[in-house]
C-alpha positions in Angstrom: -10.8 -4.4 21.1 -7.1 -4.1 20.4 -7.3 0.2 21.1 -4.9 0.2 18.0 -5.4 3.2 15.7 -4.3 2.5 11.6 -4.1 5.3 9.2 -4.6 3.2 5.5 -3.6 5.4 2.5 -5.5 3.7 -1.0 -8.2 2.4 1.7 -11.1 3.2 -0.3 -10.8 0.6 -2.7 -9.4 -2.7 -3.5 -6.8 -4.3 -1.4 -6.7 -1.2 0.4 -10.3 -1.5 1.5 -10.0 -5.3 1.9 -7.6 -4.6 4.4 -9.7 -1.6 6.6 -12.2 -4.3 6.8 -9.9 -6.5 8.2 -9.0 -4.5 11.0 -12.0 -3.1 11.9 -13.4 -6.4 12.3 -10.5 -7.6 14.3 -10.8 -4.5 16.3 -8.8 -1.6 15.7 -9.7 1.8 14.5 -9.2 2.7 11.2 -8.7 6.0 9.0 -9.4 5.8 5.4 -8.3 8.0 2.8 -9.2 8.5 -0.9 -8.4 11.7 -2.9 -12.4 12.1 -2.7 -13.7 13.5 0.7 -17.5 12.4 -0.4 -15.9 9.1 -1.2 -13.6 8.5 1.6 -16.8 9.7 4.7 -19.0 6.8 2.5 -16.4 3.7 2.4 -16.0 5.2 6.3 -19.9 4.8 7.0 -20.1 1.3 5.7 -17.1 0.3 7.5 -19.0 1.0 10.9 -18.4 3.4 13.8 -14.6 2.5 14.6 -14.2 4.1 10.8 -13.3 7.8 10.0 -12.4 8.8 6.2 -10.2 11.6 5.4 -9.4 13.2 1.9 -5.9 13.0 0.7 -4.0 12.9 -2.2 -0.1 11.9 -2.1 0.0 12.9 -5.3 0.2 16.9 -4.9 2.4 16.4 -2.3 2.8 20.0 -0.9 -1.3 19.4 0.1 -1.0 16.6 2.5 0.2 18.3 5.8 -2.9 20.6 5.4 -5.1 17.3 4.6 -3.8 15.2 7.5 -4.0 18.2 10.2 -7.3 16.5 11.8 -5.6 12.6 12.0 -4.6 11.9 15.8 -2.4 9.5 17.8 -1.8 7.0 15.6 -0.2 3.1 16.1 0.5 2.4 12.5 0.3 3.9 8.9 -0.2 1.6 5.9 0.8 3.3 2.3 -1.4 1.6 0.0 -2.7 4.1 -2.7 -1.2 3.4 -5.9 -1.7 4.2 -9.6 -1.5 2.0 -12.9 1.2 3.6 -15.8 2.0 1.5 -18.8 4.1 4.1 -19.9 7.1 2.6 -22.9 10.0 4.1 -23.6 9.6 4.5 -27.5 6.3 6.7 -26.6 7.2 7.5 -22.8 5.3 9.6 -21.0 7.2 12.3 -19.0 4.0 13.9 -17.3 2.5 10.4 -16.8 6.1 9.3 -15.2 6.6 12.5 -12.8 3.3 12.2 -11.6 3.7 8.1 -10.6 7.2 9.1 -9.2 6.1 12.0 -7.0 3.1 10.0 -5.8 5.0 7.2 -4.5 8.7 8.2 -3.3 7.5 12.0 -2.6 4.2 11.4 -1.3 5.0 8.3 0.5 7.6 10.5 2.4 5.7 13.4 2.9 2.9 11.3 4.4 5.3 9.8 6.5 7.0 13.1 7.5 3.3 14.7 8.0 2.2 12.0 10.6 5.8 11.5 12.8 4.5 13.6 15.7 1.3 11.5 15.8 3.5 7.8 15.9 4.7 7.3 19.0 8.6 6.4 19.0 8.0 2.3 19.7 8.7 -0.9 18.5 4.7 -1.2 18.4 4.3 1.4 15.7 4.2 0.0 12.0 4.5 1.4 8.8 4.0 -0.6 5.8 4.8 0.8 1.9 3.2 -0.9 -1.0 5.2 -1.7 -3.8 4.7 -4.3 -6.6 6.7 -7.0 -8.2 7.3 -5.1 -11.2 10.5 -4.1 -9.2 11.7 -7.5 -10.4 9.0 -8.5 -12.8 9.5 -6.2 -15.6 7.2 -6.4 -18.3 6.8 -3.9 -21.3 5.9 -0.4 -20.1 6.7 -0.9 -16.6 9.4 0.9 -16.6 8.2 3.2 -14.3 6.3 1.3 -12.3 9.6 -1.2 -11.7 11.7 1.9 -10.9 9.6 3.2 -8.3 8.8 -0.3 -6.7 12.4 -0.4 -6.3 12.6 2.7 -5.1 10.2 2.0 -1.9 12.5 -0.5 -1.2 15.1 2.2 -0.7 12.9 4.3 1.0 12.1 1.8 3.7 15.3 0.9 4.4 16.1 4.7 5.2 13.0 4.9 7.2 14.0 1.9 9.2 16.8 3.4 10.0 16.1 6.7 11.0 12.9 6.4 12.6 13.7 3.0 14.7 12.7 1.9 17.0 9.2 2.5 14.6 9.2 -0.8 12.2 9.4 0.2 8.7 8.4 -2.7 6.2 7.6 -2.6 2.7 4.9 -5.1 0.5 4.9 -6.4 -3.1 2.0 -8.2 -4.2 2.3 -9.7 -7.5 -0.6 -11.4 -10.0 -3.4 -10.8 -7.0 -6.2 -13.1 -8.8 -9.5 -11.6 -7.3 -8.5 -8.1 -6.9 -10.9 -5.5 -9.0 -8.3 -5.0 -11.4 -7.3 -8.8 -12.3 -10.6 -10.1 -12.0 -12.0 -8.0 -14.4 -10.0 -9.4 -17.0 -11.1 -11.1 -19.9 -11.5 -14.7 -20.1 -8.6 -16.9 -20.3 -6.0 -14.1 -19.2 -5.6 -15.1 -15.7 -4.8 -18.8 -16.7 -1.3 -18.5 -18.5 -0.3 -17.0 -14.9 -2.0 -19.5 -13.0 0.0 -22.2 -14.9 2.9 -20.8 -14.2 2.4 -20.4 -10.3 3.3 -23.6 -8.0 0.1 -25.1 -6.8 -1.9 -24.0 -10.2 -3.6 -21.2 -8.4 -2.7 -16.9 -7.8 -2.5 -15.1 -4.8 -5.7 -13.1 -3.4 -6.3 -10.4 -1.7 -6.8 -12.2 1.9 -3.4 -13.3 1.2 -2.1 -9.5 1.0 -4.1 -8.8 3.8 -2.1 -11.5 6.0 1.5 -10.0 4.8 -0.2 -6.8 6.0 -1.1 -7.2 9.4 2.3 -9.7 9.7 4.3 -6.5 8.7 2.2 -4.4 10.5 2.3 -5.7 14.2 5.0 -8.2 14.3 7.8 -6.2 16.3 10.7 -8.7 15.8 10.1 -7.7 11.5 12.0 -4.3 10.1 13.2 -3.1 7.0 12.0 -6.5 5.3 11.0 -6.6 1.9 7.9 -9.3 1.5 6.6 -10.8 -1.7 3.4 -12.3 -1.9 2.9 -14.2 -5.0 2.7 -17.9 -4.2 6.5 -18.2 -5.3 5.7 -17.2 -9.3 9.0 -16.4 -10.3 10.5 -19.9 -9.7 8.7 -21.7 -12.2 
């Protein structure tokens, strides 16, 4: 038993929930959150005992203080909840655009902000932002999505630096092959990105869990910005 606690934003579902399965099995206590109570105390009751779910929702913001009241001592916070915009410029979206900023870059803070007096001020303590490749990766509609992405990047490097000697690191995953939201594709769509990937094949969610805990608990690694995408972009 490591004794560690983790507070895992988006750990409900997906890589999120990959993730809170990883550390409970290694160990470690884990808080899950979802913006569903009912759903957050279920993934938490599969997860086992050393589980507790909380409801939260970083995308209201001025909520989350209230919603995070209960959380105690904590040894690291991983901001994994994220939303999906394809949002264009010739039909853009400015309700659909606030609400993806503020959830990131607001809520990320806030969350942040919220839990400081439950972080103790060490070189232990981790705090991981998830952001996306878009930042670099732009495709059509992502203009939001690449801004923000970009955006955490900023925002971890001010964190680094004013809450050291807490590690502040921040996560991109790209094309993640067997996540729920890739593998559902259709036929035939994941292939024209696995040609273009070195080694023929896409990055999974184990992967993403490994740059996780990496970020997470290694306390000679700060302000770093990690990709994980088996090297796409050079081909």
């Amino acid at each position: 038993m490591s004794g560690r606690t983790i507070l895992v934003a988006g750990g409900s579902s997906g890589i999120g929930l990959e993730l809170a399965k990883d550390l409970v099995a290694g160990g470690d206590r884990v808080i899950v959150t979802s913006r569903s109570r009912e759903t957050a105390d279920e993934v938490a009751a599969g997860l086992g005992a050393n589980a507790t779910g909380v409801a939260l929702d970083v995308s209201e913001p001025e909520g989350i203080a209230d919603q995070l009241r209960d959380v105690p001592a904590l040894d690291g916070v991983v901001m994994a909840a994220i939303e999906r915009d394809a949002n264009t410029i010739r039909d853009y979206d400015i309700a659909r655009a606030r609400r993806l900023i503020t959830l990131k870059l607001i809520g990320y803070t806030e969350t942040v902000h919220t839990l400081l007096d439950r972080l103790t001020s060490s070189v232990e303590t981790g705090i991981v932002l998830f952001g996306g490749r878009a930042k670099d990766a732009p495709y059509p509609g992502s203009t939001t999505v690449s801004t923000i992405n970009g955006g955490v990047d900023g925002l971890m490097n001010t964190l680094a630096h004013e809450l050291a000697p807490i590690r502040v690191n921040s996560l991109h995953p790209g094309i993640i092959g067997d996540s729920p939201f890739w593998a559902g594709k259709p036929d035939g769509v994941l292939a024209g990105y696995e040609s273009r990937t070195p080694g023929g094949s896409l990055a999974t969610m184990a992967d993403v869990v490994d740059a996780v805990r990496f970020l997470l608990f290694n306390r000679g690694v700060s302000a770093h910005s990690l990709n994980v995408d088996r090297g796409w972009r050079i081909t």
